[in-house]
C-alpha positions as CSV (number, residue, x, y, z in Angstrom):
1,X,-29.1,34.5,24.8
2,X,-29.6,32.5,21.3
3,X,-28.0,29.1,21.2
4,X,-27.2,27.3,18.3
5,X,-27.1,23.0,18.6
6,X,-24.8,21.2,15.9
7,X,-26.9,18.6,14.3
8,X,-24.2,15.8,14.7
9,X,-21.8,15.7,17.5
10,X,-18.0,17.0,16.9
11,X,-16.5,14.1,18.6
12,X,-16.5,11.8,16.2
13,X,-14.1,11.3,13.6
14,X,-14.1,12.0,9.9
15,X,-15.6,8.9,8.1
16,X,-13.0,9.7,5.2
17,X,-10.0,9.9,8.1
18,X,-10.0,6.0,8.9
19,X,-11.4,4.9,4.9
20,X,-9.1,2.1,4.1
21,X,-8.1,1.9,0.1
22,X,-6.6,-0.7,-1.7
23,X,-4.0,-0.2,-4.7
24,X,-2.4,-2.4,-7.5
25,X,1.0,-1.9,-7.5
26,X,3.7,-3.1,-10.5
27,X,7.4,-2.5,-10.3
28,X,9.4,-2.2,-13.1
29,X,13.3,-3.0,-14.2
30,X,15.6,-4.8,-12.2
31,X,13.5,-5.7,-9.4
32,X,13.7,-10.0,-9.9
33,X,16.3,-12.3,-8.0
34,X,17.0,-9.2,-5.9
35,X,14.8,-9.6,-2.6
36,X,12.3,-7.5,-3.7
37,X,9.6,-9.1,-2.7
38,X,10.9,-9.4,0.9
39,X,11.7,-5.7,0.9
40,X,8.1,-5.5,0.1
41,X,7.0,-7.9,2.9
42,X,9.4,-5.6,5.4
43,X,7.6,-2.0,4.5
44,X,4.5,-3.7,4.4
45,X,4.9,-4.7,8.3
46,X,6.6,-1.5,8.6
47,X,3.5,0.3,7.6
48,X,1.2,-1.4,8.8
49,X,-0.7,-2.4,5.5
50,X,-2.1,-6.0,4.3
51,X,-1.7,-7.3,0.7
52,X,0.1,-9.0,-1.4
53,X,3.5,-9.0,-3.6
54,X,4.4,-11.5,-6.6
55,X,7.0,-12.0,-9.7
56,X,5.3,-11.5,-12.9
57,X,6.7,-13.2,-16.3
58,X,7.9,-10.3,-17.9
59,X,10.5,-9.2,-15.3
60,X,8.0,-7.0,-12.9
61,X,6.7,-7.1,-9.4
62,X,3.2,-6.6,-8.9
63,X,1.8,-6.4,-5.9
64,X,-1.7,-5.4,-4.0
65,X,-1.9,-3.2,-1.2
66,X,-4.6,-2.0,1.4
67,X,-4.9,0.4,4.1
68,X,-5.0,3.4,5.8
69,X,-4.2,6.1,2.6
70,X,-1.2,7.3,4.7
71,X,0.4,3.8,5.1
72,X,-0.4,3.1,1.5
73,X,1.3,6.0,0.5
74,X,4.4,5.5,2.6
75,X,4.6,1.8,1.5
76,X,4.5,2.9,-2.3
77,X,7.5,5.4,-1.7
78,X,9.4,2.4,0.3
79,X,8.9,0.4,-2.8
80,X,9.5,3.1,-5.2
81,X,13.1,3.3,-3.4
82,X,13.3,-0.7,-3.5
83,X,16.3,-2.3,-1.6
84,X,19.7,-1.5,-2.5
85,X,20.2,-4.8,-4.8
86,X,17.2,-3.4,-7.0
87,X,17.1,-1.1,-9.7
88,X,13.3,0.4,-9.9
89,X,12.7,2.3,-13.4
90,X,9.1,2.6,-12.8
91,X,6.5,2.3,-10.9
92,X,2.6,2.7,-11.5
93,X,-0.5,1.9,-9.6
94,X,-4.2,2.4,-9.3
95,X,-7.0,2.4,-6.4
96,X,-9.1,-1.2,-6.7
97,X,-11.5,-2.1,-4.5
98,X,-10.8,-3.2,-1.2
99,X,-10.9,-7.1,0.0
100,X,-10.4,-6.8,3.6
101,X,-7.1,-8.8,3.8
102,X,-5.3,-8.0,7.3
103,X,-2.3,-9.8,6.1
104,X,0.9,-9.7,4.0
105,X,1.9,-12.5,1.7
106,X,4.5,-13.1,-0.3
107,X,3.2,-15.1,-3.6
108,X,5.6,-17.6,-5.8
């Protein structure tokens, strides 16, 4: 009888399964004076992700988000929807490094 020994256990989980990413998030159109950065503090609780989320000069929300890659992705569709009072036109974001937050905070 031959047996054949895995050179790392099974058991363990996939590094890549529990990597944590961070995105930059901006909002565009009517997303000012219409508790959209509350929303965002909401789905960020809601999913479990850390960050940040602030008005920007030009009418936007931007925002910073980290993670698991599912929560990050299911806080960027919450926000893509917005809340009812918003009107999102856009919506575009990119992977930064990540900072370690393991909070949310909504900037003035």
């Amino acid at each position: 009888m031959v047996q054949i020994h895995s050179p790392r256990p099974t058991s363990f989980p996939c590094p890549l399964m529990s990597e944590t990413v961070r995105m930059f998030v901006r909002v565009n159109g009517s997303v000012q004076g219409v508790g959209f950065r509350w929303y965002a503090l909401r789905c960020a609780q809601h999913n479990g992700v850390a960050g940040w989320v602030r008005n920007m000069p030009d009418g936007s929300v931007e925002m910073e988000v980290e993670g698991d890659p599912a929560a990050v992705n299911a806080f960027i569709e919450d926000v893509r929807i917005g809340p009812a009072t918003a009107d999102v036109s856009e919506v575009n974001f990119h992977r930064i490094p990540v900072k370690g937050e393991t909070s949310f905070e909504v900037k003035r």
